[in-house]
N, C-alpha and C positions, 0 to 999 in steps of 0.2 A: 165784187172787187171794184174799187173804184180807180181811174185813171185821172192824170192830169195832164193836161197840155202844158206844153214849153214854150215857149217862143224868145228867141233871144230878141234886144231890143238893142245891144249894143254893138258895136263894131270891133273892130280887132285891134286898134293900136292901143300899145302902152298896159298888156294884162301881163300878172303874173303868170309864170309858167305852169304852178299848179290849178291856177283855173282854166287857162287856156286848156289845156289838158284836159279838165274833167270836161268841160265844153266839146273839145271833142269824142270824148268818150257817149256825151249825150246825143251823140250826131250834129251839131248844134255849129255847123262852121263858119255858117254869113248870118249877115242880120236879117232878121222877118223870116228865118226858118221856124218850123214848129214841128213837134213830136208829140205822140202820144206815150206817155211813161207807167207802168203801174204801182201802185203807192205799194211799198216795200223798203223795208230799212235803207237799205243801200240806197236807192235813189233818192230818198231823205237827204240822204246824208249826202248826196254828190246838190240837190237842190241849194241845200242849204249852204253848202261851200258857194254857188253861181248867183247866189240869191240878185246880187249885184248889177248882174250883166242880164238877167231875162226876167219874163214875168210869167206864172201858172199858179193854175188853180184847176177847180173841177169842170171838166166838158161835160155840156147833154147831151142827148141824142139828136136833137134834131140841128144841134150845131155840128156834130159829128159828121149827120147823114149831107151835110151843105159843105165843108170839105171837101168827106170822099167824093162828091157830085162836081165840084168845082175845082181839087187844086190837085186833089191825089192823081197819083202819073203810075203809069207803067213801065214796063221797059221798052226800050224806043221812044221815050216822051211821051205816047199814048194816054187819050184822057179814058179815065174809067165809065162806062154806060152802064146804065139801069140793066140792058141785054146781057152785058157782060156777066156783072155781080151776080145777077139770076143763073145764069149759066156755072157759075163756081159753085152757086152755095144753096141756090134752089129760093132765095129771096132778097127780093127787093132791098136800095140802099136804103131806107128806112128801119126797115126791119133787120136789119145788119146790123147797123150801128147800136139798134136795141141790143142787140146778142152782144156784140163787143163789149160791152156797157156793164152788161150782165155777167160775162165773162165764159156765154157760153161759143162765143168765135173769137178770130184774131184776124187782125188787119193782117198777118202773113197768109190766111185764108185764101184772102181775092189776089195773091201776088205782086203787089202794090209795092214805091217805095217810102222805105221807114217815114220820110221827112216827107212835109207839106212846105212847100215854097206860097209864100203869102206875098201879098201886095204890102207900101206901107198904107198905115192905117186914114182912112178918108177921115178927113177932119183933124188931123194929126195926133200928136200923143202931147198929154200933158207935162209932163218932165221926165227927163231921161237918166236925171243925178239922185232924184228921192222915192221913196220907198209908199207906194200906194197906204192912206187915201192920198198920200198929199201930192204923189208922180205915179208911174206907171210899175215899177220894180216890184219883183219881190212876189208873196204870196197877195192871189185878189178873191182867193174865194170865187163863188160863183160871176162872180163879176166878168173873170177871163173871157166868159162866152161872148158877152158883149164884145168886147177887145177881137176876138178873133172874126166876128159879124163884119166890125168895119175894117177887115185885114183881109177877107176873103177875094 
């Protein structure tokens, strides 16, 4: 099964109410949020409605495993530990994120929540009105990971 990261890149004034919507339907409520989604009709089709307002494509693992290491939270705000993850699921966040990947665990696994709160991106974004290659919008293929490196 493959997943894609989300990340909204836009802000909230001045959106229709059907995308605001599916926006939050995606958990997607401030900018520099991110989600992991699994590729399945419906959320095609809620992507392709947002295309506008975020950017995703496909996550690796070892991008994955440098999230859950860095942005993923707990409840209480708690950061996630190598200790931890091992204590959930009997392995390491590396090998997590393989499983996840592979589709054989789920981020609700380690209790974790849905959204990743990212930084904005070091060195900034290239345009925020067009549609990658030429801005940052839209579908980036494996490129996202890059994108999410300097968002970490």
């Amino acid at each position: 099964m493959r997943y894609y990261a989300v990340v909204r890149l836009r802000g909230r004034h001045d959106i229709h109410r059907r995308i605001r919507d599916t926006l939050k339907m995606l958990r997607l409520h401030k900018k520099y949020h991110c989600v992991l989604i699994p590729e399945n009709e419906s959320y095609m089709g809620m992507l392709q409605k947002v295309k506008d307002y975020v950017a995703y494509g496909e996550i690796n693992a070892e991008v994955l495993a440098e999230l859950i290491r860095k942005r993923a939270r707990l409840a209480g705000n708690r950061r996630v530990t190598e200790e931890y993850v091992k204590e959930k699921t009997g392995m390491g966040i590396e090998e997590f994120a393989k499983a996840v990947l592979d589709g054989k665990a789920k981020l609700s696994d380690i209790e974790i929540k849905p959204v990743f709160r990212l930084h904005p991106p070091r060195g900034g974004l290239k345009n925020i009105k067009w549609h990658y290659p030429l801005g940052e919008l839209g579908y980036q293929g494996e490129n996202i990971n890059s994108l999410l490196y300097k968002m970490r």
